[in-house]
N, C-alpha and C positions, 0 to 999 in steps of 0.2 A: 409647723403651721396647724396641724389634727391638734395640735396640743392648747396654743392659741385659741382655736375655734372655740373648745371646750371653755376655755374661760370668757370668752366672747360671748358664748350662751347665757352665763349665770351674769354678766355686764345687760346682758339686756333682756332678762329676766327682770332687773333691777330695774329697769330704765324704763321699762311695760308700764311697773308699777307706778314708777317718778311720776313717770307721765302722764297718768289718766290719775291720779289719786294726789300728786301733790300741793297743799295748800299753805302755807308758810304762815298764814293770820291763827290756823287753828294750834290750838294747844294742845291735842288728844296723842293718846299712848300713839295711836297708827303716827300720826306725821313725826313723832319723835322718834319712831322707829325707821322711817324711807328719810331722816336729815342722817339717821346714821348709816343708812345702805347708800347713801351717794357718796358718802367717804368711803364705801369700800367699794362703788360702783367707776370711781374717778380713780383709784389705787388700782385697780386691776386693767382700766384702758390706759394710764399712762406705763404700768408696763408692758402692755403688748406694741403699746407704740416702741418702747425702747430696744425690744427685743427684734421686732421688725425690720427697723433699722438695718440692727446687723445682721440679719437674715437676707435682708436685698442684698447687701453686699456680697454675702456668701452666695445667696442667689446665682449672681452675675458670674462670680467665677466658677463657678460649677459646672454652669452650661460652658464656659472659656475648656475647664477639661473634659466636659464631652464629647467639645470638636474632633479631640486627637483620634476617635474612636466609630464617627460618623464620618461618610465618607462624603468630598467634596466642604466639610466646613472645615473655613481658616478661623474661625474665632466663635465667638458666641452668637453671633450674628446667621451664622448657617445653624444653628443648633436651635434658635427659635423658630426659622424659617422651614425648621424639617415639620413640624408637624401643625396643622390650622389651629392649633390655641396656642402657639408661642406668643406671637405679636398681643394678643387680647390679654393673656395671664401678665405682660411686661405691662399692658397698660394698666390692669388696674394695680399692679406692684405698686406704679405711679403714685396714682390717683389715691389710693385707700391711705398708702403714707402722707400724703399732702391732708385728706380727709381725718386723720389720725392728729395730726398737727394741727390744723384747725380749731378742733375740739379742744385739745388743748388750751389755745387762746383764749377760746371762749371760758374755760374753766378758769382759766387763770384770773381772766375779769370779773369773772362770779365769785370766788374767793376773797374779793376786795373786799366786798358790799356783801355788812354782815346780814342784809336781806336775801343775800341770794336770788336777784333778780334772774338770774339766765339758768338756775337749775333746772327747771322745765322742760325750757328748750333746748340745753346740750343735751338731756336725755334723750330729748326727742330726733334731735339731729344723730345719736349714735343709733338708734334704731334703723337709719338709713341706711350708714356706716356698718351695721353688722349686716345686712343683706348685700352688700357689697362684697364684704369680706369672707362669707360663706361660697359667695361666685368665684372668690380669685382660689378659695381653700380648692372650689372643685374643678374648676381647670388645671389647677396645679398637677390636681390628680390624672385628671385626664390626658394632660400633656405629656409627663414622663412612662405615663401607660402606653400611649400611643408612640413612644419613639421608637423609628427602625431604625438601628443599625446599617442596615446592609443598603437602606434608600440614598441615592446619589441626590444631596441635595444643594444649594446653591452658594457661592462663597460671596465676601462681603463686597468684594469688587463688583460683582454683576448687580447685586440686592439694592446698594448705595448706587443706583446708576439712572438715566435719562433709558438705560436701553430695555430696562423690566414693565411691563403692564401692571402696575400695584399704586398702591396711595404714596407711598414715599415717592416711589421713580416721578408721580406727577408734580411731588413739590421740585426738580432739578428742571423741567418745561417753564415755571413763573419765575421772570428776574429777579435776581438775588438778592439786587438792589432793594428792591419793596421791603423785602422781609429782614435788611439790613439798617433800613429808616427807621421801617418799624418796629426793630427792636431796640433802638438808642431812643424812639420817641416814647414806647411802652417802659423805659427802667426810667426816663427824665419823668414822667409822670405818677411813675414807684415813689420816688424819690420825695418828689413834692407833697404828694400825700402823707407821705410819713414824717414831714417836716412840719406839716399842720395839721397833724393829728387828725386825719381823716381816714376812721375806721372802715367807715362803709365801701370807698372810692378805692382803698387801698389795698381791701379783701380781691375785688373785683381786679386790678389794676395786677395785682401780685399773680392773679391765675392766669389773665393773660400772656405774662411777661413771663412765664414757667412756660407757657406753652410755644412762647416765639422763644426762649432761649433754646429749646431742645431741639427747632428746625433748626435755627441759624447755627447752632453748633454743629448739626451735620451738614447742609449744603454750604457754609462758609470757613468757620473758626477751627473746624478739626482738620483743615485743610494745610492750615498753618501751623498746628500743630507738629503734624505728619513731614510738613513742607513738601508735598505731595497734591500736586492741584486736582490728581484725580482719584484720591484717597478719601471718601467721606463716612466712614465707618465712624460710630461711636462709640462701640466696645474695643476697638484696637489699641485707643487714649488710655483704658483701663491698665496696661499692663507693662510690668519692666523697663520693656525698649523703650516706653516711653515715659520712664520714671512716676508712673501711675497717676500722671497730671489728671484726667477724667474723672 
């Protein structure tokens, strides 16, 4: 990710410049020179996107063997929870890869149109993107700085529960029901959008329906998984026993 970052600076170094200087009407040396820094500005973010990828994955199992080593976690789930930037560094893991992907699209539809309408603005939108990813570089850091060993911290039975004072334990209080309509009426609505090519409804439609898939996964679907009604871990799906369906 140090490694990442670094290229992530000289991507938006690039994108400073995209952005405040690019004019696609003019013909002068400068703008023939930033049509050719967006080809290497777009080459450098599509592979940290790829790289990312399989870093979250490694990611995730890393903290899986950390457990064995922290006392009180059964899975990766007590190994975020030992130190206060687990949860926040898991979220923007999320978030920056979805954000990462994103840009993408947009690049992909700027590509089409040999005007280059959206060059502008994905540069401008990664400049977001890389203040984000500078946050998750230093919790990253902060997080495995901060880990003790010898702290007795909480396994995922207790964490996944009604019986914790935390933001999850609050989503096992609202019926399950809600967040199970409303995940079958947020993908019927995925769906439609993307069947009549509505970009805008479908951008928005697809964050929502990422963000109800990830509850209902743990208060409902990983339940069935487990076949285990009071198992709602979502790193546990991750592994072996359970042929790595997660």
């Amino acid at each position: 990710d140090v490694i990442l970052s670094i290229f992530s600076i000289v991507a938006f170094i690039i994108s400073l410049n995209i952005f405040f200087k690019w004019d696609f009407s003019a013909s002068s040396k400068k703008q023939y020179k930033l049509e050719k820094q967006s080809f290497l500005g777009a080459t450098i973010i599509k592979y940290i996107l790829f790289i990312k990828i399989i870093l979250f994955i490694f990611f995730i199992f890393t903290l899986d063997r950390l457990s064995n080593i922290i006392t009180g976690a059964m899975c990766a789930a007590g190994v975020v929870d030992a130190t206060s930037y687990g949860i926040y560094l898991l979220l923007f893991k999320l978030l920056n890869i979805y954000l990462f992907g994103f840009w993408l699209v947009i690049h992909n539809y700027d590509m089409k149109n040999e005007k280059l309408p959206f060059t502008k603005h994905k540069f401008g939108f990664f400049i977001i993107i890389f203040i984000l990813f500078i946050c998750e570089t230093i919790l990253e850091l902060s997080m495995f700085a901060s880990i003790d060993v010898a702290k007795l911290v909480s396994c995922c039975g207790t964490l996944y529960s009604n019986s914790e004072n935390s933001y999850i334990s609050t989503l096992f209080k609202v019926n399950q029901n809600l967040f199970i309509i409303s995940f079958y009426i947020s993908f019927s609505f995925l769906a439609l959008f993307y069947l009549i090519k509505n970009a805008y409804f479908y951008t928005i439609t697809n964050f929502i329906f990422l963000i109800l898939a990830i509850i209902t996964l743990i208060i409902f679907f990983g339940t069935y998984i487990y076949e285990i009604p009071t198992h709602n871990c979502p790193f546990c799906m991750l592994q072996k026993e359970y042929n790595y369906i997660g």
